[in-house]
C-alpha positions as CSV (number, residue, x, y, z in Angstrom):
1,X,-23.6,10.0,44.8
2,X,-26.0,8.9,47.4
3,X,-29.3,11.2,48.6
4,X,-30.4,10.9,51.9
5,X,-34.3,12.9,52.4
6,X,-35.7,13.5,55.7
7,X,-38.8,16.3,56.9
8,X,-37.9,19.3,57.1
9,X,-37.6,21.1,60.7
10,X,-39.9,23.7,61.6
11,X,-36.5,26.2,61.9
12,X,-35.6,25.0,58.5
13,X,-38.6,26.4,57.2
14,X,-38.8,29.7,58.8
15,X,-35.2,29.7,57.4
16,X,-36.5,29.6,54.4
17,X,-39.2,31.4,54.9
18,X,-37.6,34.5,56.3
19,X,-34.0,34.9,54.9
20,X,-34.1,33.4,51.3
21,X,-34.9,36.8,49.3
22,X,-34.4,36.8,45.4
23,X,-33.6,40.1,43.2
24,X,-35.6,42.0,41.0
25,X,-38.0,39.4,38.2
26,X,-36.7,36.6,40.6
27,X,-38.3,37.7,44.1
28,X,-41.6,35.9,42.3
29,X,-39.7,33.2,44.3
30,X,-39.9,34.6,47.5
31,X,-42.1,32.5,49.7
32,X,-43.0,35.2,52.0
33,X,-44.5,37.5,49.3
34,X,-47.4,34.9,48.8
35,X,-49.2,34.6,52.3
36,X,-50.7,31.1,50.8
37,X,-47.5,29.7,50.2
38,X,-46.1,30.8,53.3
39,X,-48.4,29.2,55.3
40,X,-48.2,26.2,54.0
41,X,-44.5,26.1,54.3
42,X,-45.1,27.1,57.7
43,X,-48.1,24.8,58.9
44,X,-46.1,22.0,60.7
45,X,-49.0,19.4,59.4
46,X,-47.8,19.5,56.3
């Protein structure tokens, strides 16, 4: 099987951003409940 990596897109991470939500003792996970985390998914210099 062959990877292929590449930058993620600024729309691929407000995808994951905003829609991927976890349930119950795994919404830890979610990036939007840490505002640290989510901005430095978000900050496009990164």
């Amino acid at each position: 099987m062959d990877y292929f990596f590449q930058s993620m897109t600024q729309e691929q991470a407000e995808l994951i951003a905003y829609q991927w939500k976890y349930k119950d003792e795994y919404s830890f996970y979610d990036i939007a409940a840490d505002q640290e985390d989510l901005q430095e998914l978000l900050d496009e210099k990164h």
